[in-house]
C-alpha positions in Angstrom: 1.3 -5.0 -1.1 4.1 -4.0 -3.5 4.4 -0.2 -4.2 5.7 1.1 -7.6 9.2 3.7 -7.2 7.0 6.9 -7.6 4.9 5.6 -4.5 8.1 4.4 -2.4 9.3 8.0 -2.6 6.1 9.4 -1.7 6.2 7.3 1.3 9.0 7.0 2.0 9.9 11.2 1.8 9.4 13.9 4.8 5.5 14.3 4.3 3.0 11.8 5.8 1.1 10.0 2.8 -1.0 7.6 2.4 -0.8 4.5 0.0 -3.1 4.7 -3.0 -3.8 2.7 -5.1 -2.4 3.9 -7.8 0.8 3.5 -6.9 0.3 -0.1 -6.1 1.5 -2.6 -8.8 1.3 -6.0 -7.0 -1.2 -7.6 -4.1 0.5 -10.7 -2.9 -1.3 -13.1 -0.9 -5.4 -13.2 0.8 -6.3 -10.6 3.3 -9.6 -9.4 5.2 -10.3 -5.3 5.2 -8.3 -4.1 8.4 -5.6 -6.9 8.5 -2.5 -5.7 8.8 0.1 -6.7 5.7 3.7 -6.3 4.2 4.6 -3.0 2.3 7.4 -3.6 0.0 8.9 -1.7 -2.8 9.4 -3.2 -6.2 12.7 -4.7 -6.2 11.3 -6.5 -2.8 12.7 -4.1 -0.1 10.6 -4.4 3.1 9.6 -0.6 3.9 6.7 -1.3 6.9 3.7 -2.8 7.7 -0.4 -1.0 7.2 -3.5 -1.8 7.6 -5.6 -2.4 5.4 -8.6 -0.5 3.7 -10.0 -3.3 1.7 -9.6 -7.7 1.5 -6.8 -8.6 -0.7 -10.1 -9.0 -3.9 -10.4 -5.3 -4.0 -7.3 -4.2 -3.4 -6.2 -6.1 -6.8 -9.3 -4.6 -8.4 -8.5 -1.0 -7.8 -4.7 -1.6 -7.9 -3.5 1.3 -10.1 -6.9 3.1 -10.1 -6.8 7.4 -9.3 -10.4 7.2 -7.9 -10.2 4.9 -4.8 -9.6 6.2 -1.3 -6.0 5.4 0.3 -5.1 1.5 0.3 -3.4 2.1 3.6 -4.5 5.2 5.6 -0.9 6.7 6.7 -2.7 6.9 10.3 -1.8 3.4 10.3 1.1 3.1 8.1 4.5 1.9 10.4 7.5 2.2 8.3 11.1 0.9 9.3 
């Protein structure tokens, strides 16, 4: 999943935070709720791997959505 900049500095800051998906502005590839995928910024920078909430289908349909509980759960959010 590719994050927009507001959502890499959220992550990517002091405070734990989950990925919504609000902040989401790409969903590359197929994935099963639970799998474990790519977290990348915008210009492509690698940030960590998550597991997944939702199958790649709805993750594209609530991408950018306020009203959607956390694409990836920062319980199980690894970041480099």
């Amino acid at each position: 999943i590719v994050l927009n900049e507001k959502a890499v500095e959220r992550v990517c800051g002091c405070e734990a935070v989950s990925i919504l998906p609000v902040g989401v502005v790409a969903v590359n590839g197929d994935f099963e709720k639970d799998d474990l995928v790519r977290v990348l910024a915008d210009d492509g920078t690698f940030l960590g791997i998550g597991r997944v909430a939702y199958g790649s289908g709805e993750a594209r349909e609530f991408m950018g959505r306020h009203d959607c509980k956390p694409i990836v759960h920062y319980d199980y959010l690894y970041l480099e």
